[in-house]
C-alpha positions in Angstrom: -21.9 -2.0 -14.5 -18.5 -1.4 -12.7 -16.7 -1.6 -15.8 -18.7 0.8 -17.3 -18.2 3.2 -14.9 -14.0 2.7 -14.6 -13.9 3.5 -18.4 -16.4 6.5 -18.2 -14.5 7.9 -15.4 -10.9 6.5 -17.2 -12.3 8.7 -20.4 -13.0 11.9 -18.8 -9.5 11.6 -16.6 -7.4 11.4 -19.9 -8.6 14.6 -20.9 -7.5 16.5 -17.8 -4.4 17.1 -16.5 -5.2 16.9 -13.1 -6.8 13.6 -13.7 -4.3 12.1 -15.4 -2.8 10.3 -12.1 -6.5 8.3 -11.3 -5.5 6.6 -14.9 -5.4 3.4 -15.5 -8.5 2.6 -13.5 -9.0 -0.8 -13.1 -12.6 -2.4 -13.9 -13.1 -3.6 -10.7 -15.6 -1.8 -7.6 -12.0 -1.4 -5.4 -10.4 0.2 -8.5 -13.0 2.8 -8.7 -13.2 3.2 -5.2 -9.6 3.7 -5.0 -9.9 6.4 -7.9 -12.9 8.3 -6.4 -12.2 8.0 -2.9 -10.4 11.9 -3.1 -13.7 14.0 -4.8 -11.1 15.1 -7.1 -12.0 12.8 -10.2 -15.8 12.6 -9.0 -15.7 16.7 -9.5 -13.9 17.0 -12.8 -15.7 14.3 -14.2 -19.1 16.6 -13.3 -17.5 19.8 -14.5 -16.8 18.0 -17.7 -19.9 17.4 -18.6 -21.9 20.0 -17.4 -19.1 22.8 -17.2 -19.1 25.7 -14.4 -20.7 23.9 -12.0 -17.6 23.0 -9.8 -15.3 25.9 -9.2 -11.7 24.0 -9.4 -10.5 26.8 -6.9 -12.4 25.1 -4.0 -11.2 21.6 -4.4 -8.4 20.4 -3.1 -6.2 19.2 -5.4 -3.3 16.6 -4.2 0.4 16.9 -5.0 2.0 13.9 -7.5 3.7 12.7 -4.1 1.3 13.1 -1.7 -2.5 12.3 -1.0 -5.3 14.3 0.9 -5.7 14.2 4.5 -9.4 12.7 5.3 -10.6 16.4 6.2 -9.4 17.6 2.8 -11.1 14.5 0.8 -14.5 15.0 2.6 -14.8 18.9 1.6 -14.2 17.5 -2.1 -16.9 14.9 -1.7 -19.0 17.5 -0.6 -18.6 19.7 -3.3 -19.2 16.6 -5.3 -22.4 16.0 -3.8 -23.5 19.3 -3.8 -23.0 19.5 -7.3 -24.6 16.5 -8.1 -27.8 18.5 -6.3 -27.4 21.5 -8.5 -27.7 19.2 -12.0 -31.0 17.5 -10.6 -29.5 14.6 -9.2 -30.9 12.9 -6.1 -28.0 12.6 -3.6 -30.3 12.3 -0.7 -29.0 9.9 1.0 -25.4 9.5 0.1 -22.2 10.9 2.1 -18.7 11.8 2.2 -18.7 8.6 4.6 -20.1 6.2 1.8 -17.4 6.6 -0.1 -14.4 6.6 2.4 -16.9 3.2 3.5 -16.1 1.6 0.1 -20.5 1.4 -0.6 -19.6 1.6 -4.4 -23.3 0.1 -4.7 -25.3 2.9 -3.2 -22.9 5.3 -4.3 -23.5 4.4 -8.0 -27.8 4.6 -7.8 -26.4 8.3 -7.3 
């Protein structure tokens, strides 16, 4: 299963430019985490597949030298989650948290 998601997520980063930098993802549940911990990748990978839903002007989007402060990360998650919502999904009872906590297991039944 966690390979499976690294090369889903590793397919639909190739063909952004923004996404490019997650790549290569490695096949394992702290290579994913590592990749998704932002929203960034978690949000494109959404808007690639069901387009419009994620306005790119609301994430925030981190320099090729820098990273995201925590604040920053968990408004992406958020918009993430929220737009997991909009497409039917049930994101009851997942948070920005989950993902900073590394539950890679309860963040994938979302």
């Amino acid at each position: 299963m966690v390979s499976f998601i690294a090369r889903f997520l590793e397919h639909t980063a190739k063909e952004d430019d923004v996404c490019k930098r997650y790549t290569p993802i490695a096949q394992t549940a702290p290579g994913i985490w590592g990749a998704t911990r932002d929203g960034v990748l978690l949000c494109k990978t959404i808007d690639h597949y069901f387009q419009g839903v994620v306005d790119d002007r609301v994430l925030h989007i981190p320099d090729a030298d820098c990273t995201l402060l925590a604040d920053q990360m968990v408004d992406n998650l958020n918009v993430c989650i929220n737009s997991c919502r909009a497409i039917g999904c049930e994101a009851v009872s997942v948070r920005p948290l989950d993902f900073f906590a590394n539950k890679v297991g309860k963040i994938a039944e979302f």
